[in-house]
Each structure stands twice: as C-alpha cells, then as structure tokens.
MILUM-167420 format. One record per atom (N, C-alpha, C, O): residue number from 1; residue in three letters; chain; atom name; x, z, y. Coordinates in Angstrom, 3 decimals. Each point is the difference from the previous one (the first is absolute). Layout:
<atoms>
num:NUM, residuo:ala, cadena:A, atomo:CA, c1:X, c3:Z, c2:Y
...
</atoms>
This chain:
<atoms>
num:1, residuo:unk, cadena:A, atomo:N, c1:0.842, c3:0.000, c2:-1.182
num:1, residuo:unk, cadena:A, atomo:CA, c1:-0.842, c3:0.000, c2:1.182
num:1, residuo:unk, cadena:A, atomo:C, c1:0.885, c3:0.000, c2:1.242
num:1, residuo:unk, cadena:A, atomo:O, c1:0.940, c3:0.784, c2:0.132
num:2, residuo:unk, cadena:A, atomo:N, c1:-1.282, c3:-1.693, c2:0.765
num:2, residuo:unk, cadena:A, atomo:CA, c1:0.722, c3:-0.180, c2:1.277
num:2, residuo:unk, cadena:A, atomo:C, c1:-0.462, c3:0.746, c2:0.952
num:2, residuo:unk, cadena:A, atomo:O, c1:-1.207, c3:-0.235, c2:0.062
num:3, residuo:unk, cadena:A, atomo:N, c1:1.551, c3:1.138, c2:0.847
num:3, residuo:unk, cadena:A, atomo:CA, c1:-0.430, c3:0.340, c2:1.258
num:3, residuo:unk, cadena:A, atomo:C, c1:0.595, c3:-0.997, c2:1.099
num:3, residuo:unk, cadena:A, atomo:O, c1:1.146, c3:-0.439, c2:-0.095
num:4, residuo:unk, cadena:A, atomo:N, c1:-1.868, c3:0.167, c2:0.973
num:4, residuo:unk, cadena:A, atomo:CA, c1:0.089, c3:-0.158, c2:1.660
num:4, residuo:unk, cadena:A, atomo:C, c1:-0.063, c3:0.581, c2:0.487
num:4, residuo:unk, cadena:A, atomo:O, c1:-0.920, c3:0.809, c2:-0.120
num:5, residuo:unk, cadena:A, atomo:N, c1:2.044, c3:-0.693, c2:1.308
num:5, residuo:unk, cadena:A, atomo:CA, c1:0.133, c3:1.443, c2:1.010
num:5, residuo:unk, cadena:A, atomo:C, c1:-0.466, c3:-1.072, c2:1.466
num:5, residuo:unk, cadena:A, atomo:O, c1:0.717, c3:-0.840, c2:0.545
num:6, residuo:unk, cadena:A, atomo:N, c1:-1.749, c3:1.123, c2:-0.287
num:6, residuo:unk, cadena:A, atomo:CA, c1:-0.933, c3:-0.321, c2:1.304
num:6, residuo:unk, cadena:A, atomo:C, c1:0.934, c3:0.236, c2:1.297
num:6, residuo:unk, cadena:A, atomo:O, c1:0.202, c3:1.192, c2:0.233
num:7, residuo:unk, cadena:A, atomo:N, c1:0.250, c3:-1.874, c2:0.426
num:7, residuo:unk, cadena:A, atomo:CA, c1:0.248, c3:0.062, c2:1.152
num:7, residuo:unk, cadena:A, atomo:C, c1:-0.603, c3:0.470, c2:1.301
num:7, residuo:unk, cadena:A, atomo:O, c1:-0.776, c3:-0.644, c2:0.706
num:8, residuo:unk, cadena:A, atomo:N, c1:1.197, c3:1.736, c2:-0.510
num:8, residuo:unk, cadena:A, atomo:CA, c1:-1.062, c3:0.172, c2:1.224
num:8, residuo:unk, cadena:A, atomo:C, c1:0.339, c3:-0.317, c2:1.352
num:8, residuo:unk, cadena:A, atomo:O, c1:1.196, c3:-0.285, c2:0.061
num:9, residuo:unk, cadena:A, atomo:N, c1:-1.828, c3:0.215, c2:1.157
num:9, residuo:unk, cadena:A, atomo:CA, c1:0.026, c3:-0.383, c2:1.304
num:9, residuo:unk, cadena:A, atomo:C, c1:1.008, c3:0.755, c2:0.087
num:9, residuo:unk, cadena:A, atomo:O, c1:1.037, c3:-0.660, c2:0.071
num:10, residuo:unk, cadena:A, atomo:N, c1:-0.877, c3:1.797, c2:-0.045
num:10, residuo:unk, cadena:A, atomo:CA, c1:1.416, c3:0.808, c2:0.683
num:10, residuo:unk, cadena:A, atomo:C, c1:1.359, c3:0.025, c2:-0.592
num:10, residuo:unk, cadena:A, atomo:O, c1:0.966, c3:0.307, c2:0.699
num:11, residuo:unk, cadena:A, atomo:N, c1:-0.813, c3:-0.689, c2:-2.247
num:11, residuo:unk, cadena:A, atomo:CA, c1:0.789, c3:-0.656, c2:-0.486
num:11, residuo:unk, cadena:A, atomo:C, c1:0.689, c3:-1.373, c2:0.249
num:11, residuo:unk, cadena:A, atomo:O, c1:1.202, c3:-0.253, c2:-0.086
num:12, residuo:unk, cadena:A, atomo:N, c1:-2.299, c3:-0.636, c2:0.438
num:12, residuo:unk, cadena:A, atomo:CA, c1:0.143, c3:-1.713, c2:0.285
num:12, residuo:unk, cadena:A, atomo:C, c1:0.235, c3:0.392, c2:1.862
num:12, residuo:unk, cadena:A, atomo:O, c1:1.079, c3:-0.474, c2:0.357
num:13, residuo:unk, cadena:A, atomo:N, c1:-1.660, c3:1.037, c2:0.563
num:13, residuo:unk, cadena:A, atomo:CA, c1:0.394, c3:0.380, c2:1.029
num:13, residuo:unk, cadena:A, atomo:C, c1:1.699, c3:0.284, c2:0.431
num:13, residuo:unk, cadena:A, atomo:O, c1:0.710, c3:-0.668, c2:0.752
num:14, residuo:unk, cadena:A, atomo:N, c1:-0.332, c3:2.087, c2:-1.641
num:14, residuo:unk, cadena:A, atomo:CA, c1:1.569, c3:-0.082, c2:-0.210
num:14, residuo:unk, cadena:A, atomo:C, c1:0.869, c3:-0.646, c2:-0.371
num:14, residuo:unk, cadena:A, atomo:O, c1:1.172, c3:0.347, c2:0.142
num:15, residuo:unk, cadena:A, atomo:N, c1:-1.515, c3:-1.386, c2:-0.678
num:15, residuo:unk, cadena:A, atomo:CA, c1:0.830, c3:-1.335, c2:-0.821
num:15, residuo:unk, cadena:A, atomo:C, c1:-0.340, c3:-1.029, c2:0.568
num:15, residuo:unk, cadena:A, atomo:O, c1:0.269, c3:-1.002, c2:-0.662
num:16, residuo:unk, cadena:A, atomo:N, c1:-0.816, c3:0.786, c2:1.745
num:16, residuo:unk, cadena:A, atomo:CA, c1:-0.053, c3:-1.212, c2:0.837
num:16, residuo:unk, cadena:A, atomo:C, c1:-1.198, c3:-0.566, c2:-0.398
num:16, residuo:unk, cadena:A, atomo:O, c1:-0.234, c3:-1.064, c2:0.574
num:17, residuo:unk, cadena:A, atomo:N, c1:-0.358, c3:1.323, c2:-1.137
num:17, residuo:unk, cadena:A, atomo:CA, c1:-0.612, c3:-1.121, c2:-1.061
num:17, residuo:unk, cadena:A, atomo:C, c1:-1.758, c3:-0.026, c2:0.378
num:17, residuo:unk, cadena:A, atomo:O, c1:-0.862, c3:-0.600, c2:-0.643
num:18, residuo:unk, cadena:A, atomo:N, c1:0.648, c3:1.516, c2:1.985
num:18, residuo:unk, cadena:A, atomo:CA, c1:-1.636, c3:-0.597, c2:-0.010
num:18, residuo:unk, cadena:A, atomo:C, c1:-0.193, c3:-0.313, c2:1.480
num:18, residuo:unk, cadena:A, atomo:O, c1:0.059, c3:0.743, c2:0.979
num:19, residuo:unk, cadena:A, atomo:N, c1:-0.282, c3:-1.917, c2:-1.077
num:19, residuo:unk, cadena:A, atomo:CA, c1:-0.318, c3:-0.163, c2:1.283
num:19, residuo:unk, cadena:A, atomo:C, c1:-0.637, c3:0.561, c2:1.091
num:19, residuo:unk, cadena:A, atomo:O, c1:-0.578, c3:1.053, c2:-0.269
num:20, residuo:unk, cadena:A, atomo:N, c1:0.505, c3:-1.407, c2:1.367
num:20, residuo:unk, cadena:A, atomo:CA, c1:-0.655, c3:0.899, c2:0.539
num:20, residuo:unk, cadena:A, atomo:C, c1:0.295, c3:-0.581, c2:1.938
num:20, residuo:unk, cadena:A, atomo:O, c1:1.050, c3:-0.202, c2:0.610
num:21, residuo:unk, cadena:A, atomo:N, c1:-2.330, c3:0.115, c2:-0.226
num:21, residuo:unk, cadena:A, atomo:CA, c1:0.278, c3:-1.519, c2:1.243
num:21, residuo:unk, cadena:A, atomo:C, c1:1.045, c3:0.704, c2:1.258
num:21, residuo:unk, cadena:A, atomo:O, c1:0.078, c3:1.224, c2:0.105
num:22, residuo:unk, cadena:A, atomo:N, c1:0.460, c3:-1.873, c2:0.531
num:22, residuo:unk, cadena:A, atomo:CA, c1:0.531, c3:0.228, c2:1.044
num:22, residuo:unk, cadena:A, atomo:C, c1:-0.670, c3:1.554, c2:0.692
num:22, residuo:unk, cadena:A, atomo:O, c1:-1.148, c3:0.307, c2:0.321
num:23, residuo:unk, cadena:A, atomo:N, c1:2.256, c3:0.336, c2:-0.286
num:23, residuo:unk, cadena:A, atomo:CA, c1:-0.306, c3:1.672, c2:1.037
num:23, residuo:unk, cadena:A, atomo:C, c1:-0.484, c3:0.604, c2:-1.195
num:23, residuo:unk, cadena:A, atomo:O, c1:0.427, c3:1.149, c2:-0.116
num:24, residuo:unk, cadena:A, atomo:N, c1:-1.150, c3:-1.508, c2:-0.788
num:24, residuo:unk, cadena:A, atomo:CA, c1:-0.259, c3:1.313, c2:-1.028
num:24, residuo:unk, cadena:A, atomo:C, c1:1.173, c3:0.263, c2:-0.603
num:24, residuo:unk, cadena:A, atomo:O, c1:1.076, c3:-0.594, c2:-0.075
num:25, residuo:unk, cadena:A, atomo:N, c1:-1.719, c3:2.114, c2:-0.545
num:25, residuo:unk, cadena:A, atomo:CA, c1:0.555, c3:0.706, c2:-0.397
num:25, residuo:unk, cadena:A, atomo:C, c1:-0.110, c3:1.161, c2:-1.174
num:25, residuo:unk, cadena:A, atomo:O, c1:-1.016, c3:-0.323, c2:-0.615
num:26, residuo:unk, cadena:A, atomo:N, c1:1.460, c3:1.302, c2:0.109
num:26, residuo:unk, cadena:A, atomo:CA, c1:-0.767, c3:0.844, c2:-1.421
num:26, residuo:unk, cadena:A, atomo:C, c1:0.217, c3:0.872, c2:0.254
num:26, residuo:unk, cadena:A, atomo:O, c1:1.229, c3:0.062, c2:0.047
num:27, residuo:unk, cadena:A, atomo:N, c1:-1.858, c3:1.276, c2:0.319
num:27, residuo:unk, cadena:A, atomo:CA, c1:0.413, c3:1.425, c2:0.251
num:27, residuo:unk, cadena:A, atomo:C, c1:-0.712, c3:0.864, c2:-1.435
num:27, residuo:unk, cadena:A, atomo:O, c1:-1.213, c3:-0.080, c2:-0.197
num:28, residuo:unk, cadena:A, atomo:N, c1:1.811, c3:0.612, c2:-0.421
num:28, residuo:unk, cadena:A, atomo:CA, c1:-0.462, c3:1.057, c2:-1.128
num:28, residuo:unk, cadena:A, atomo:C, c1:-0.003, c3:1.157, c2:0.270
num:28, residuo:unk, cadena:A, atomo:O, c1:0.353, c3:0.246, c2:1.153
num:29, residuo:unk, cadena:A, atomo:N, c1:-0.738, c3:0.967, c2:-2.051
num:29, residuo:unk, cadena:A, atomo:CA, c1:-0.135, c3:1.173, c2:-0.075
num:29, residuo:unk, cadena:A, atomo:C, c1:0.366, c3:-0.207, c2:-1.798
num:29, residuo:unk, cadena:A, atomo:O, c1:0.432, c3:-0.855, c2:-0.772
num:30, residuo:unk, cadena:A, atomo:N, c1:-0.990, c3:2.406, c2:0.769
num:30, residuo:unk, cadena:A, atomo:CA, c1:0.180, c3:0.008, c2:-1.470
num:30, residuo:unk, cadena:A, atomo:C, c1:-1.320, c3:-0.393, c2:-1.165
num:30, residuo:unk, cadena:A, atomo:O, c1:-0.065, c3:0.029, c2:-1.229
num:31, residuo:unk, cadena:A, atomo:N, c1:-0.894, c3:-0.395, c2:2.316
num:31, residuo:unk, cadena:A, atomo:CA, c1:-1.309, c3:-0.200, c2:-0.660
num:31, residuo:unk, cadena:A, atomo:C, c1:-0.578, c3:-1.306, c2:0.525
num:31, residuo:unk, cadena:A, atomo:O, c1:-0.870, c3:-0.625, c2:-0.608
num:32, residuo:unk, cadena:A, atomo:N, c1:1.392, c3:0.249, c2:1.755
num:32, residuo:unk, cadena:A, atomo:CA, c1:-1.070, c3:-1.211, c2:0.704
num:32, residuo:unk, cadena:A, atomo:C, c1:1.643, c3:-1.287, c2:0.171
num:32, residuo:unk, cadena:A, atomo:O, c1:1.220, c3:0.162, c2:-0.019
num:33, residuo:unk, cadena:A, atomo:N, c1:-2.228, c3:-1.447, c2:0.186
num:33, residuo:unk, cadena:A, atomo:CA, c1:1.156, c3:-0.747, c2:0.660
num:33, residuo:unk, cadena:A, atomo:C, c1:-0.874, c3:-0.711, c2:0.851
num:33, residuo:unk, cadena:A, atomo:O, c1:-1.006, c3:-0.548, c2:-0.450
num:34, residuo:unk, cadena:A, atomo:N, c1:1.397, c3:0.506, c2:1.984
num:34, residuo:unk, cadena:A, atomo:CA, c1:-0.289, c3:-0.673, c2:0.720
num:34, residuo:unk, cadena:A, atomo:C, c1:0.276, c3:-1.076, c2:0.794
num:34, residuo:unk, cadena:A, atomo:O, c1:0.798, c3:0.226, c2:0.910
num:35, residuo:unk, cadena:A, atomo:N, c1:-1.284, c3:-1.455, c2:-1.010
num:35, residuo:unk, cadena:A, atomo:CA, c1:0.348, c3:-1.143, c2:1.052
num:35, residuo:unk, cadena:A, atomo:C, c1:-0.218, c3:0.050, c2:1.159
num:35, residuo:unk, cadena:A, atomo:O, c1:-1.173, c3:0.161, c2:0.337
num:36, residuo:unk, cadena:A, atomo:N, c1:2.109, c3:-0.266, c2:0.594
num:36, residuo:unk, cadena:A, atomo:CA, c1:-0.191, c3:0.094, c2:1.069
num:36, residuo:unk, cadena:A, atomo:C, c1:0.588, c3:-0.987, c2:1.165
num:36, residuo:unk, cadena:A, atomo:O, c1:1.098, c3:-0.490, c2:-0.265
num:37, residuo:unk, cadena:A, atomo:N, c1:-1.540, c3:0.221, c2:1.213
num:37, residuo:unk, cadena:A, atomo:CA, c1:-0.064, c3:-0.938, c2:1.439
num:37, residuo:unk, cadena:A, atomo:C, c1:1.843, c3:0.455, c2:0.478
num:37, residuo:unk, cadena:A, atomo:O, c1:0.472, c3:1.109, c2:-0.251
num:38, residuo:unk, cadena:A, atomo:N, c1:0.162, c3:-2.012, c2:0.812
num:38, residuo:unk, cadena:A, atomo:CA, c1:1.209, c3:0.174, c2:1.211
num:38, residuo:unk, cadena:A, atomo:C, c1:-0.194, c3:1.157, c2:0.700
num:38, residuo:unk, cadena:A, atomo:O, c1:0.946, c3:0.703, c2:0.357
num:39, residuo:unk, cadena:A, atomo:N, c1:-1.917, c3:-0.482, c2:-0.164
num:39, residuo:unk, cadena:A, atomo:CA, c1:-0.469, c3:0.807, c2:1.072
num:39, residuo:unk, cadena:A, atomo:C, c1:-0.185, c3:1.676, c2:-0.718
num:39, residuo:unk, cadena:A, atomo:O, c1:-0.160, c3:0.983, c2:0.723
num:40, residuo:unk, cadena:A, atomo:N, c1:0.212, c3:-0.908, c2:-2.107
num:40, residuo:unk, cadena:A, atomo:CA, c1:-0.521, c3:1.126, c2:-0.959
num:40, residuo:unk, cadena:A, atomo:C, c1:-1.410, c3:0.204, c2:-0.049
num:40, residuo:unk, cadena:A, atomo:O, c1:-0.446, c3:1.099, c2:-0.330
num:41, residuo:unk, cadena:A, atomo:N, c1:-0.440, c3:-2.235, c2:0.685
num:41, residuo:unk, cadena:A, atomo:CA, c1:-1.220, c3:0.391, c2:-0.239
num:41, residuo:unk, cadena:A, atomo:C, c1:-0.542, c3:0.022, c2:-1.273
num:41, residuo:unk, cadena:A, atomo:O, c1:0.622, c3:-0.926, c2:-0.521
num:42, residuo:unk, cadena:A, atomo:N, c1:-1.239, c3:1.289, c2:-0.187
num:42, residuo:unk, cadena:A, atomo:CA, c1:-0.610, c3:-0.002, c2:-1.361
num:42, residuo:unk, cadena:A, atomo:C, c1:-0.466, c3:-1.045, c2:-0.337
num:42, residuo:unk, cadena:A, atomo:O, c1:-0.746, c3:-0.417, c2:0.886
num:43, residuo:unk, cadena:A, atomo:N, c1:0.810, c3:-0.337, c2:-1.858
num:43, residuo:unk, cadena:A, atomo:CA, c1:-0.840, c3:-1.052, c2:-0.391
num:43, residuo:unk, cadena:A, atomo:C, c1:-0.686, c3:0.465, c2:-0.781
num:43, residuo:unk, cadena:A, atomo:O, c1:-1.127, c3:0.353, c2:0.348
num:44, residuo:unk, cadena:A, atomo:N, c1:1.670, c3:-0.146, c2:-2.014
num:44, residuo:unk, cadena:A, atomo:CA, c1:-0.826, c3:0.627, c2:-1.245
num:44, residuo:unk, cadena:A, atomo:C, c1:0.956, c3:0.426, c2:-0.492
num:44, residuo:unk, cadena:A, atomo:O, c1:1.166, c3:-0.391, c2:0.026
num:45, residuo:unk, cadena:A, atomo:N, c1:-2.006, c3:1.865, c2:-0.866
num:45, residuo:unk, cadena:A, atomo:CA, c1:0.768, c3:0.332, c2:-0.829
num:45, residuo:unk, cadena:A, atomo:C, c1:-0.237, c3:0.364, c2:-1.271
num:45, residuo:unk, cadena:A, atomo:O, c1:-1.179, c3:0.227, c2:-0.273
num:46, residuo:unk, cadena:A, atomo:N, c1:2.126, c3:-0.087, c2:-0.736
num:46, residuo:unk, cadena:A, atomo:CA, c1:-0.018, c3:-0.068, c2:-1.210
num:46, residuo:unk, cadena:A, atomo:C, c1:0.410, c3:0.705, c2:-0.489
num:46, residuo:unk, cadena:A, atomo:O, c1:0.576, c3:0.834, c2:0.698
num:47, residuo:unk, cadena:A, atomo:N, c1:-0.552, c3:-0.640, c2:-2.086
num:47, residuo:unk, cadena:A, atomo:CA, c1:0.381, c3:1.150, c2:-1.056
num:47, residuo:unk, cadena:A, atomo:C, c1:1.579, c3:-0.280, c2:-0.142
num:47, residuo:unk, cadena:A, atomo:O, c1:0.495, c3:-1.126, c2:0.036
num:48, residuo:unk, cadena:A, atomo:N, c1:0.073, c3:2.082, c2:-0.168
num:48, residuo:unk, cadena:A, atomo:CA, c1:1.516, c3:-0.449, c2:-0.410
num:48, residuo:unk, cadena:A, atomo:C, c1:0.629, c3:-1.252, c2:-1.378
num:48, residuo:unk, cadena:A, atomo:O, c1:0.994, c3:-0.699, c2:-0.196
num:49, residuo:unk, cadena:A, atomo:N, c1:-2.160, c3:0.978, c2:-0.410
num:49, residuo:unk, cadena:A, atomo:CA, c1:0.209, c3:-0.971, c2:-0.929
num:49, residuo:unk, cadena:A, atomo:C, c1:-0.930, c3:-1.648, c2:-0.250
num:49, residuo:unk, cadena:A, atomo:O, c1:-0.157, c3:-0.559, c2:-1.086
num:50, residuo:unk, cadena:A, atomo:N, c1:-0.371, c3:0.048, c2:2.513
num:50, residuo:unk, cadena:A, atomo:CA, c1:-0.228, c3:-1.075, c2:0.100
num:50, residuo:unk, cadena:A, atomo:C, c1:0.548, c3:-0.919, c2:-0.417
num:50, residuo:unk, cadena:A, atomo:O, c1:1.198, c3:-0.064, c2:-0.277
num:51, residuo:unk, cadena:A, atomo:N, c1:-2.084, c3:-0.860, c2:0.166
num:51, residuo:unk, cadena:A, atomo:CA, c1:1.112, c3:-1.566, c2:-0.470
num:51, residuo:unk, cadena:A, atomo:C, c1:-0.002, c3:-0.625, c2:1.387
num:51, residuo:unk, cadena:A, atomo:O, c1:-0.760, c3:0.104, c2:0.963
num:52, residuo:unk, cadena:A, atomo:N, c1:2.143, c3:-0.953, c2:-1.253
num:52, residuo:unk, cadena:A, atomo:CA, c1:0.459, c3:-0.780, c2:1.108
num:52, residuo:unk, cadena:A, atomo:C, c1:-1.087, c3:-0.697, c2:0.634
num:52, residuo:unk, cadena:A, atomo:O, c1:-0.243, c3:0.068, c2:1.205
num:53, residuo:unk, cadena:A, atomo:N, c1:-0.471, c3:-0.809, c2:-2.136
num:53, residuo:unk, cadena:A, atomo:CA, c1:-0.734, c3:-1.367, c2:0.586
num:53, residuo:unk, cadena:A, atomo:C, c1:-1.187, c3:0.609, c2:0.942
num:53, residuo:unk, cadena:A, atomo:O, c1:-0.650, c3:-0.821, c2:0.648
num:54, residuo:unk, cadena:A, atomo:N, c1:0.378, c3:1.973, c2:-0.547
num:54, residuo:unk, cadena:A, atomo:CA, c1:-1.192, c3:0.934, c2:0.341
num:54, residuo:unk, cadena:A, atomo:C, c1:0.421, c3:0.160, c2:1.167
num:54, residuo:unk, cadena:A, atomo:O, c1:-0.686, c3:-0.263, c2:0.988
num:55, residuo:unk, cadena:A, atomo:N, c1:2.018, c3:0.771, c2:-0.932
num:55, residuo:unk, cadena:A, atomo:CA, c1:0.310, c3:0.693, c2:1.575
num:55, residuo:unk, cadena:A, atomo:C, c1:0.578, c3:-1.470, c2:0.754
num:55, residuo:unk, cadena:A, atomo:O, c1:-0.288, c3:-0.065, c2:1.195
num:56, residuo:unk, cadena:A, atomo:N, c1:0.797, c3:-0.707, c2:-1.562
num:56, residuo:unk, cadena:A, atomo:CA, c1:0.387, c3:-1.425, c2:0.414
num:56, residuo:unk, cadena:A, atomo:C, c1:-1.219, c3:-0.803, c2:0.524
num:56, residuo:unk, cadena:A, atomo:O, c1:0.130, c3:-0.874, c2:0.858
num:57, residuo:unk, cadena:A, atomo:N, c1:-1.374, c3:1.224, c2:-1.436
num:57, residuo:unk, cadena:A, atomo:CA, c1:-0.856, c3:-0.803, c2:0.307
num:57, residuo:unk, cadena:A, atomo:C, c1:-0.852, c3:0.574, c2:1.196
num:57, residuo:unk, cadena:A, atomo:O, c1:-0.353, c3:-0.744, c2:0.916
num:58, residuo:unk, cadena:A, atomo:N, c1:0.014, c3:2.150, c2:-0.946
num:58, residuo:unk, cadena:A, atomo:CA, c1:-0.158, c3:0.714, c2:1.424
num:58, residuo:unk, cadena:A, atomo:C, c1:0.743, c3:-0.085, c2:0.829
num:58, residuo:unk, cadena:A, atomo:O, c1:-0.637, c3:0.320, c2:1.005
num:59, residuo:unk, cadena:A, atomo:N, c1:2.266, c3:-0.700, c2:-0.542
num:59, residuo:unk, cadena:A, atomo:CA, c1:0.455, c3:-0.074, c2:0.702
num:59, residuo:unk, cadena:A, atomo:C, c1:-0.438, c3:-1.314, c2:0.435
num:59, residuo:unk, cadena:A, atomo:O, c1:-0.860, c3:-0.194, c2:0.859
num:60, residuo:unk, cadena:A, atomo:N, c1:1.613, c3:-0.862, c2:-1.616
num:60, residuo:unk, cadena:A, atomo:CA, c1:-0.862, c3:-1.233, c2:0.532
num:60, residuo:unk, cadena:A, atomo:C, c1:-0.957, c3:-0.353, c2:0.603
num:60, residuo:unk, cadena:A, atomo:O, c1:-0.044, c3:-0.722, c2:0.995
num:61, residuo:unk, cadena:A, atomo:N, c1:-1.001, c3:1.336, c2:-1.707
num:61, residuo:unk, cadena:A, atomo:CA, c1:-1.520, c3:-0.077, c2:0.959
num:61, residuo:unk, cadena:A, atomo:C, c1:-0.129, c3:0.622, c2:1.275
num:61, residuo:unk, cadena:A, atomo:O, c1:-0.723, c3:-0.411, c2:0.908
num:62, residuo:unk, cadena:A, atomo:N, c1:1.458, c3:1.423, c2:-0.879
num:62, residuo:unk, cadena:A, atomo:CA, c1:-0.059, c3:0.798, c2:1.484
num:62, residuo:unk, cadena:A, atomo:C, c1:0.981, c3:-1.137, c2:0.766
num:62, residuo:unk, cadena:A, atomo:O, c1:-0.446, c3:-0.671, c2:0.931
num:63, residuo:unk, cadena:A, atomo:N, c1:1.496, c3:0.561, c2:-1.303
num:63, residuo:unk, cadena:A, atomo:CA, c1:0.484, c3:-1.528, c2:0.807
num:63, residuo:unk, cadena:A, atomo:C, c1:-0.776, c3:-0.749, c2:0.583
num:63, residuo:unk, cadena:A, atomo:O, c1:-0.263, c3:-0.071, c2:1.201
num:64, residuo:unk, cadena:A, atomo:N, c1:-0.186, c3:-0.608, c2:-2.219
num:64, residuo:unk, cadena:A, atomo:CA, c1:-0.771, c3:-1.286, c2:0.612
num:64, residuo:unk, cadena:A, atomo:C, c1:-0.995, c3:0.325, c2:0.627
num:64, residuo:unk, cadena:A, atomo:O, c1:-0.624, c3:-0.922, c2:0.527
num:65, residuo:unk, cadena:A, atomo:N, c1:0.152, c3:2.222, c2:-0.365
num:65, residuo:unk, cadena:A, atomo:CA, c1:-1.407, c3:0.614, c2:0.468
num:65, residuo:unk, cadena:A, atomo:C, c1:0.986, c3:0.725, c2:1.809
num:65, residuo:unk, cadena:A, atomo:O, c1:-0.631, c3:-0.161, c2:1.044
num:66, residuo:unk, cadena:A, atomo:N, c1:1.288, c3:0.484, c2:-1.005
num:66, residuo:unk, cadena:A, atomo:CA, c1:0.756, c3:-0.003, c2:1.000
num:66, residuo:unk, cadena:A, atomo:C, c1:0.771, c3:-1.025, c2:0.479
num:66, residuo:unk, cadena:A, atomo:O, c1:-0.031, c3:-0.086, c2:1.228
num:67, residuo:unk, cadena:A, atomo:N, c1:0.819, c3:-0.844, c2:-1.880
num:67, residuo:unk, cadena:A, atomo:CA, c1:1.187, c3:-0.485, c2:0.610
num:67, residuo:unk, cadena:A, atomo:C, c1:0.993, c3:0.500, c2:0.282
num:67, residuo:unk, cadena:A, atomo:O, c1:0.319, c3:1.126, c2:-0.382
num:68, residuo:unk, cadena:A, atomo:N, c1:0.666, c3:-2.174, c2:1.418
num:68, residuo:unk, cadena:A, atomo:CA, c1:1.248, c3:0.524, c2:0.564
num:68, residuo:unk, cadena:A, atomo:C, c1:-0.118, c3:1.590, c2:0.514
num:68, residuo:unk, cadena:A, atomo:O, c1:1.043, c3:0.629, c2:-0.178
num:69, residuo:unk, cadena:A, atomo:N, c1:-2.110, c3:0.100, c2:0.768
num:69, residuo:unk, cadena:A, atomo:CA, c1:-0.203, c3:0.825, c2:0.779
num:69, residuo:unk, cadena:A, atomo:C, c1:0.636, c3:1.344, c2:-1.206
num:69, residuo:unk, cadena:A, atomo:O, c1:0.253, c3:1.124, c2:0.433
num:70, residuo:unk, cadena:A, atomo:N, c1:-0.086, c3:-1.445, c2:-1.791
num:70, residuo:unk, cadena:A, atomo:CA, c1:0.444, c3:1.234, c2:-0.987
num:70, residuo:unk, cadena:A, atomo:C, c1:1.857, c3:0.016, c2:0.075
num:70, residuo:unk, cadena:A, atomo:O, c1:0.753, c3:0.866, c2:-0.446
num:71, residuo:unk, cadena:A, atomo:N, c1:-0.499, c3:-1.797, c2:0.973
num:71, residuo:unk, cadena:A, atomo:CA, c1:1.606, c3:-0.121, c2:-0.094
num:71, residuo:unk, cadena:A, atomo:C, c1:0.373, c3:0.385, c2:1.431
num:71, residuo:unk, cadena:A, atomo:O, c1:1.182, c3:0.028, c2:0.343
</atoms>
C-alpha cells in the first residue's frame, strides 16, 4: 500500500511553489493560514492544512476582483 503525503499551502508556500498574484502574501499562526493583500489586509483564511489550489484560487479571485490596487 502506497501513501501520498498531501502537500499543503504552507508547505508549497515555503518552497516557492504556490503561486500567489503580485503583493500577496501568507501569514500563519499555529492554527490558521492567511492570505493576505501588500497592504496586510485579510483576504481568506484557512486551516493550516489547506491545499494549495484552494488558497491560490482565493487569492486570484480577490485579484481580479480588485486589480492593480492589491499590489
């Protein structure tokens, strides 16, 4: 039996590896991870053990739902 070890947002975050648009950014605790604006405003937040494509895709949308005005 094979296991897969799931990558999470704050893992793929530290390793370069999740995108994340111009001016954002990832602030954690020991329980939450949050995306957040240039500016430190909150976007959404998540469980520490989110998947990438989840927190990548809220950032995005707040992008395009803002624009340049997040960088």
């Amino acid at each position: 039996m094979t296991t897969r070890l799931r990558l999470t947002a704050l893992a793929a975050y530290r390793a370069g590896k999740l995108y994340l648009p111009p001016g954002y950014h990832i602030q954690s605790d020991a329980d939450l991870l949050m995306v957040c604006r240039a500016d430190d405003s909150m976007v959404a937040a998540f469980v520490v053990g989110a998947a990438p494509s989840e927190v990548s895709r809220e950032a995005e949308e707040d992008y395009r739902a803002t624009g340049e005005a997040a960088s």
